[in-house]
N, C-alpha and C positions, 0 to 999 in steps of 0.2 A: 438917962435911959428911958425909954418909950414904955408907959404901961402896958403890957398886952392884953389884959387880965377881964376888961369888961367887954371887950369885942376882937373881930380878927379879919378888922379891916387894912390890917400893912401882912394877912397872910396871902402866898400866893402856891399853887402847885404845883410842883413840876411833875409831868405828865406822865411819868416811868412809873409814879407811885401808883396808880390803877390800870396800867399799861393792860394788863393781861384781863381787865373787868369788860371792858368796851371802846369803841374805836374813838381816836379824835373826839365827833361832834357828841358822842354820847358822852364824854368826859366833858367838854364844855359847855354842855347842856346844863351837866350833875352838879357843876361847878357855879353855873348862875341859880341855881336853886336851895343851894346853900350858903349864896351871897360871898362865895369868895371871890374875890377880885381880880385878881392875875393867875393865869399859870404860865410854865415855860414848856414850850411843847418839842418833841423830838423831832428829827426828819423824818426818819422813818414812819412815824404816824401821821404826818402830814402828808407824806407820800402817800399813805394808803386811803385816804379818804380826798386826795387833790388841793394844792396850795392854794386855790381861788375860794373853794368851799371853807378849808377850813378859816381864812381872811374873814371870809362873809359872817361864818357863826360868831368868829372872834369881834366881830366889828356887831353885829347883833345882838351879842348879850352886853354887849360895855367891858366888858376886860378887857384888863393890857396883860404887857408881855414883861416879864420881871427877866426875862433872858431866852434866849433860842439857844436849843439840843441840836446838831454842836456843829461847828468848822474844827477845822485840824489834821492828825493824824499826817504831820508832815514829812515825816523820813520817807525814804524811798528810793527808791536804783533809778537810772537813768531813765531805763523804759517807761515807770510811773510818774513821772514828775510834772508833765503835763497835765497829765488827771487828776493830783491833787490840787496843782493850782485852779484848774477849772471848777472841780469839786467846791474849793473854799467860797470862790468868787460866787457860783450858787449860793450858797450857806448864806452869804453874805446880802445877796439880795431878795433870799427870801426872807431875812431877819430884818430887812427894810421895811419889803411888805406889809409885814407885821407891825409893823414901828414899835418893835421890840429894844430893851432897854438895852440891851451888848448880845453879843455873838458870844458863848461860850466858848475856848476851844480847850479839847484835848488833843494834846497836840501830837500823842502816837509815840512811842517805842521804837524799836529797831525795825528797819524798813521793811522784812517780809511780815513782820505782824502789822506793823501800820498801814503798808500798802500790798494786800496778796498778791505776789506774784513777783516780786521784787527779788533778787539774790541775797541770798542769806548772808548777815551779817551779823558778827559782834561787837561792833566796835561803838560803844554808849556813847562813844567824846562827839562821834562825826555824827551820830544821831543827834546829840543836842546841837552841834552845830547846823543842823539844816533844820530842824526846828527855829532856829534864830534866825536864818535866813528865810525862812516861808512866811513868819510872821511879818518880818521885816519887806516882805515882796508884797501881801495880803493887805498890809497895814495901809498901802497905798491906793489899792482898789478900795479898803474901807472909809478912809478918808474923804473918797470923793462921794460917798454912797454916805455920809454921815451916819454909821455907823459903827461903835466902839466893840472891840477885842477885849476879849475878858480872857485871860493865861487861866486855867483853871491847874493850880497841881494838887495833883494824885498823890496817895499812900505810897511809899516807897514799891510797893508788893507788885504794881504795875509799872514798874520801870522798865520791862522788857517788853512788855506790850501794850500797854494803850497810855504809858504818859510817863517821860526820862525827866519830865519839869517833877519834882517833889514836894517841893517846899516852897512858902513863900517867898524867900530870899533866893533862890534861883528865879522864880518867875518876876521879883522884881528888879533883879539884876539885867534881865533883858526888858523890861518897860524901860528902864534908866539909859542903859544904849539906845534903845530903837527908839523913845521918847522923852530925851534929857528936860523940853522944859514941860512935862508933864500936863500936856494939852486937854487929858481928858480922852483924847480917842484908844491906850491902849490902859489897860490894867487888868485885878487880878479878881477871878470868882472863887470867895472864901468859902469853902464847903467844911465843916467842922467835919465831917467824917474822915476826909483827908489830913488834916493838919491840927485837931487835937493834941496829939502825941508830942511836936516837936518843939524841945524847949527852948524855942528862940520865938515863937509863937508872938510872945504878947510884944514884944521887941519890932518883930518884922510887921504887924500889923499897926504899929505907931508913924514906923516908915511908910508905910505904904500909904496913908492919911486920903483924906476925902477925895483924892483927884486918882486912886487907882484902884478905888475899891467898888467895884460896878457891882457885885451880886453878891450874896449872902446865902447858903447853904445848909440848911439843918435835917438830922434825922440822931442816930446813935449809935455805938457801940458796942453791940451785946459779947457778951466773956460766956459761953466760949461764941466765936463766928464760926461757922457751919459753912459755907460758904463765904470765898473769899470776895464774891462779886456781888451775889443772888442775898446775900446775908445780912441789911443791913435794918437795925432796929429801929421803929417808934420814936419819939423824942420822948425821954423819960425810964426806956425801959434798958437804958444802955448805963455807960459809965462818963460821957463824954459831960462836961460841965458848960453845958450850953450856954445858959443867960450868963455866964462870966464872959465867957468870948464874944457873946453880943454885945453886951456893959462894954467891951474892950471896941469894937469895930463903931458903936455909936460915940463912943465917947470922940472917934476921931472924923465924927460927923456923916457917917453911912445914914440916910435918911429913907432910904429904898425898904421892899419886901422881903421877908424874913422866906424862902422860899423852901418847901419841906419835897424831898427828895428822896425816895426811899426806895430800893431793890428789894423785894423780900418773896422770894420763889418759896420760903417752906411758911410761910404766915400770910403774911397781909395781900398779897397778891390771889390767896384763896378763900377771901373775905369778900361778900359784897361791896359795891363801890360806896353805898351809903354808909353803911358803918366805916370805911377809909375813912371816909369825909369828915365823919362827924368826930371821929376820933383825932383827925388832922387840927382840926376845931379846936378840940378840948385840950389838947395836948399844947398847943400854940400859947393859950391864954395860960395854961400853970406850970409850965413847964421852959419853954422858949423866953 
């Protein structure tokens, strides 16, 4: 296992965590000033400040991209199903752009939450199955664009709406179809916030070994959560036993950034970006 402890050169950001501080380039500005190396950035913030500009800052300050915010969001009624494909295949090549490490996806819920405007359905089985099929569609535009698919699954809590994949053994049940001799181009982003809880955990992360473990995910826990989206803790201030599940993902040779991820509408989002940062910092080297 990696010491973290004298430095937080394998940390990177994901960009949600001061989302609400300042745009894109003021976050990668914040970000080369406190010498961290990577973030992951979302679309929607690239969108608002333009994919060319934010390339040029990103290529300005010297960071890389430890993953892109996100492709997915696959179910959908007949009517949408052009628009996600199109949707993704963007995703995908602005995650090139980038020369980002993988393409996050979430891959979406039942189709009037994954895609507004779809006919309402309940049927979770056909949603995962068109989940398997868009990836499996996706997978081949990504191929040629050499860029790798990272399955991200969700807490169960969002299985109706932003992601029917849960667990790691689901997401890598569809890497193993869609990619039997495990090439490298799809696998799975481990988000501790999502798959703490499930006892098959250190099991599914020994399968999944170096060839399908593209990203690594940290933040915590907090008892109670207040929010089931907006709520999610600091590394440290939760219950989640982070440097074990790291110990567990490096031991199966994950050599990538440790990337801190954090929603937090009632705290940290109403903190200055400097203190995030420095706190993202402190919290990495004793804590991650």
């Amino acid at each position: 296992m990696r010491d973290f402890s004298t430095d937080h050169f394998q940390l990177s950001l994901n960009t949600a965590t001061v989302r609400k501080q300042g745009d894109l380039l003021a976050i990668i500005e914040a970000c080369a000033r406190h010498q961290i190396p990577a973030i992951s950035p979302w679309r929607d913030q690239v969108a608002t400040v333009g994919l060319e500009a934010a390339v040029k800052a990103v290529k300005t300050h010297g960071l890389k991209l430890s993953g892109y915010c996100r492709g997915g969001m696959f179910p959908a009624d007949a009517s949408k199903r052009q628009e996600a494909r199109d949707d993704n295949r963007r995703a995908v090549d602005a995650a090139r752009a980038f020369d980002a490490a993988c393409l996050v996806l979430v891959v979406g819920g039942l189709p009037h939450y994954a895609r507004p405007g779809s006919a309402v359905s309940h049927d979770l089985g056909a949603a995962r199955r068109q989940v398997e099929d868009g990836i499996g569609e996706l997978l081949e535009y990504a191929r040629g664009a050499g860029m790798p698919l990272a399955i991200e699954p969700l807490h169960p809590m969002y299985a109706a709406d932003r992601a029917c994949v849960n667990t790691l053994e689901q997401a890598l049940d569809i890497c193993d179809r869609l990619d039997p001799a495990r090439t490298g181009a799809l696998g799975v982003a481990a988000d501790v916030y999502h798959i703490w809880w499930d006892p098959n955990l250190y099991r599914d992360i020994k399968r999944a070994g170096r060839e399908r473990l593209l990203a690594f995910h940290v933040c915590d826990w907090l008892v109670p959560t207040r929010d089931l989206l907006n709520d999610r803790g600091m590394m440290g201030d939760g219950v989640i036993e982070i440097s074990k599940i790291r110990a567990a993902v490096e031991a199966e040779g994950f050599a990538g950034f440790s990337e801190v991820e954090i929603f937090s509408e009632l705290d940290w989002w109403k903190r200055p970006m400097d203190e995030v940062l420095r706190t993202c910092i402190e919290r990495h080297k004793s804590v991650v």
